[in-house]
C-alpha positions, -999 to +999 in steps of 0.1 A: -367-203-544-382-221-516-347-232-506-337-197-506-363-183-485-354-214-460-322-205-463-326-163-456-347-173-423-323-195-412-295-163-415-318-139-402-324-164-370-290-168-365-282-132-364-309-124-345-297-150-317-265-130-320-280-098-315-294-110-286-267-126-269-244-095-276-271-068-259-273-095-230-239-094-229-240-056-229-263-056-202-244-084-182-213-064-181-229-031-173-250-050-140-215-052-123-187-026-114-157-037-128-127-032-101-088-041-110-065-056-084-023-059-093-013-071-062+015-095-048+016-122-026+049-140-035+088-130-048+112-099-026+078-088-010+055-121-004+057-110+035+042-080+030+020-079+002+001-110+010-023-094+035-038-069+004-058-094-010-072-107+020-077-070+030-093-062-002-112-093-005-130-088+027-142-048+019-157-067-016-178-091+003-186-063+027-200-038-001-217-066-022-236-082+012-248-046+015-262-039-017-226-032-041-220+000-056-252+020-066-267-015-068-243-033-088-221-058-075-179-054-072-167-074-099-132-077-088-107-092-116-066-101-099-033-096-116-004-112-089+030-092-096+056-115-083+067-081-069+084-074-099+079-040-117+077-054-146+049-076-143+027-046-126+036-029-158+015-061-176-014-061-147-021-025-152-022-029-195-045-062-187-072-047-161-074-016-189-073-032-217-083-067-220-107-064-187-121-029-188-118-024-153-131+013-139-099+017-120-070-001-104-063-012-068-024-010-065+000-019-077+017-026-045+051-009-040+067+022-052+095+001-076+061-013-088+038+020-091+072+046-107+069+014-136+030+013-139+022+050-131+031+060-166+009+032-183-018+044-162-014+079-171-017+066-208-043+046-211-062+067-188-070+048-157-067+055-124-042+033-100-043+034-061-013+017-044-016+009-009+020-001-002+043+032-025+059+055+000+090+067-020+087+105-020+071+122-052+058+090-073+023+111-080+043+143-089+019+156-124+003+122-127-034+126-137-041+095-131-020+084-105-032+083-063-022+070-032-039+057+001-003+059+018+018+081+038+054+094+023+082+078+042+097+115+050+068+126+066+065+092+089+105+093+098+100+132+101+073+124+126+094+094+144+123+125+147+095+152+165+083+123+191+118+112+197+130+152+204+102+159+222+106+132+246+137+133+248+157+102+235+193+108+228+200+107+195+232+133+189+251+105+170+237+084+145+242+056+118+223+043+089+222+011+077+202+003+043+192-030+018+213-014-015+190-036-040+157-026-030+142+010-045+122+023-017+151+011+009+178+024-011+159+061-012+151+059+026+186+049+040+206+070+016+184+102+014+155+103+036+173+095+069+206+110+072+187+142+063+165+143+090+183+132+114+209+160+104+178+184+104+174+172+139+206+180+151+221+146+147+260+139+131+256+111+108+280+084+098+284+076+062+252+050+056+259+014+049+243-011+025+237-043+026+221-067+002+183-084+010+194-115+010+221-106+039+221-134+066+254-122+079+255-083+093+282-084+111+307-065+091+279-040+088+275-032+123+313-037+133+314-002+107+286+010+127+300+006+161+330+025+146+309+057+149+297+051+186+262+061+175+233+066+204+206+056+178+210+036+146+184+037+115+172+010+100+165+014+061+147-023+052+120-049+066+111-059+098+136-092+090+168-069+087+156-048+122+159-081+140+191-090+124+206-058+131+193-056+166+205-092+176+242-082+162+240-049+175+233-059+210+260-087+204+287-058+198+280-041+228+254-013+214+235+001+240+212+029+219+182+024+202+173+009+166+148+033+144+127+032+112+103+042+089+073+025+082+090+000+067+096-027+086+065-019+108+054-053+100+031-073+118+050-109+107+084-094+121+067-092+158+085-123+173+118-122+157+115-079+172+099-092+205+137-090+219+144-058+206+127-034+235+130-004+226+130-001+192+105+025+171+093+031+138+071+050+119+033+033+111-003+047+094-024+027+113-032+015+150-052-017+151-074-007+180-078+033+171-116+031+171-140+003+165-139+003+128-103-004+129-110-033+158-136-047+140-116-049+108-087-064+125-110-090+136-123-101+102-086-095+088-067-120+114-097-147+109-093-145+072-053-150+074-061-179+095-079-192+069-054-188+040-027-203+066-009-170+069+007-163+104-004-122+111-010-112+153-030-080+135-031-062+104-002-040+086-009-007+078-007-017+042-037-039+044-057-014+061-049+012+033-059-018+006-091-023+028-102+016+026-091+020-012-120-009-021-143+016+003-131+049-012-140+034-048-171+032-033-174+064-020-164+081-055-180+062-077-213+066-062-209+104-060-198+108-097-227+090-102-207+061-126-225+031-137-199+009-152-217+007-184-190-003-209-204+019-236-187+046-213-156+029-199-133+062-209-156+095-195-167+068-164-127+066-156-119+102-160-152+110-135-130+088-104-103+105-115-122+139-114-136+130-079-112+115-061-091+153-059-124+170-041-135+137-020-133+136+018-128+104+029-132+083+064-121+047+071-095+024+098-068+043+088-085+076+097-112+100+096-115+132+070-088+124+045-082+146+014-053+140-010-031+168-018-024+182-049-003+157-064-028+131-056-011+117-023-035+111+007-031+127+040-032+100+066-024+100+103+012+087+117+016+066+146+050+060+168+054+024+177+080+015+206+088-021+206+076-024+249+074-057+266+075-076+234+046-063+217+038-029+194+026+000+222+018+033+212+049+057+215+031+091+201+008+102+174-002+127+149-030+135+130-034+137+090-021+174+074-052+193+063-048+194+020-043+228+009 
């Protein structure tokens, strides 16, 4: 009997210790707010997805030195894509599942977000890409947002400055990467369109491959046409290779894009190319939010060893998606207590369609009805071997 008794308090004990650990547990989890980031920094899109998690690591530090979220620190928890769509499929099941995150930062591009939007949509969580700008990814997604600008409306944009001031552009060409998604949409759909809508005759467009060192074949088919401007459907790399050739063949025109290769790292290979304009959603020195934050960004990519003059537009928009978390989770009044985890998620989701939101990349945005954000446009003219300010247009009011 008396071993018995020994034996029951020794249970009891070690079940109460359980008990207590769990609820500290409990209460552990609930002190933080749980963010997700699927990001990438390496494979096809290392250049330009390597600035988001500086970007988003410096608006983290930011909140938490100032108190966090309703007074609970960011707990931010990384899934690295290798900028395959695949993978971002696995970081967005991970942050849901197995980490409970509140919501998602990302994933980074459009091939990435038309994979993970649906896993999102059902496990109930909402994602915010900063880098997806194919045309109608959000289309009757519940779940699924953007703090990015569609690549029509930029290139439209691009078309009204260059009309209204008055660069020729009556015959044009399109060149295009052929193994990239949101290049292969732009080049073969988005461009010739509008430049036909503005009046321009358009020569068949042309692919190329990513990898493509040499694009000479390429523009000796484009010099065929005897275009005045030629479009550029791919990264700031393939601008400078096609600008260096082009001039080489005798082109005299101008090179165009979308906000695609309005990369900050592609500034000295395009230093030659004078002249040349594209389509970006942010302007490093627009106001002194957006100086100061180019500040922080270029000292922390000095840090990590990464070359960057400034900031590209998509870190900006992966900055001001850690600040409109912020924004919405402290108006739906979330907590991040885990008991909650599924009626917490669908209040961001709830809030983000009526929030108004102001950061660097611009002041009052809304998101339209499919849950796309209305963001500012800037025109960038390559002039004197740096980015200067070509024209501008402000954010679409949501309907």
């Amino acid at each position: 009997m008396f071993k018995f008794k020994n034996c029951s308090k020794f249970i009891f004990s070690i079940l109460f210790i359980i008990g207590i650990i769990t609820t500290q547990n409990i209460l552990f989890a609930a002190d933080t707010i749980k963010l997700g980031l699927n990001f990438t920094n390496s494979g096809m899109l290392k250049t330009q997805g390597e600035g988001t998690e500086i970007a988003v690591d410096i608006a983290v530090a930011e909140i938490n030195a100032s108190g966090g979220i309703n007074g609970k620190q960011i707990e931010l928890i990384k899934y690295e894509t290798g900028s395959d769509p695949k993978q971002a499929v696995v970081g967005t099941r991970k942050l849901a599942e197995d980490d409970k995150v509140l919501a998602i930062i990302g994933p980074f591009s459009s091939g990435e977000a038309a994979a993970a939007f649906p896993v999102g949509e059902r496990l109930g969580i909402v994602q915010i890409p900063n880098a997806s700008s194919a045309p109608g990814l959000t289309k009757d997604k519940a779940y699924g947002f953007r703090l990015t600008e569609d690549e029509g409306k930029q290139f439209a944009r691009l078309m009204q400055a260059m009309k209204r001031k008055n660069v020729p552009m009556s015959r044009a060409a399109v060149v295009y990467a052929s193994d990239n998604r949101i290049t292969s949409i732009v080049g073969k759909f988005i461009m010739p369109a509008l430049l036909k809508k503005f009046g321009a005759t358009v020569a068949e467009p042309i692919g190329f491959t990513v990898a493509s060192f040499d694009v000479a074949p390429q523009v000796t088919k484009v010099m065929e046409s005897n275009p005045e401007v030629v479009g550029v459907a791919g990264f700031g790399v393939h601008a400078a290779a096609f600008h260096k050739e082009l001039r080489r063949q005798g082109f005299k025109g101008r090179i165009i894009g979308s906000q695609l290769f309005a990369d900050p790292v592609a500034l000295e290979s395009l230093k030659p190319a004078e002249g040349t304009l594209f389509a970006a959603g942010y302007w490093r020195t627009q106001d002194a939010a957006a100086t100061k934050f180019t500040e922080k960004f270029v000292e922390g990519t000095k840090k990590a060893g990464i070359a960057r003059p400034f900031p590209h537009h998509v870190d900006a928009q992966a900055y001001d998606i850690v600040y409109l978390y912020k924004q919405v989770i402290e108006a739906a009044g979330v907590t991040g207590d885990p008991s909650k985890l599924t009626e917490e998620r669908n209040k961001i989701r709830d809030q983000l369609k009526k929030t108004i939101f102001s950061g660097v990349t611009g002041t009052g945005t809304c998101f339209d009805e499919n849950g796309d954000a209305e963001l500012p446009g800037y025109i960038i003219e390559i002039k004197n071997g740096d980015w200067s300010k070509f024209d501008e247009f402000p954010a679409d009011k949501c309907k």
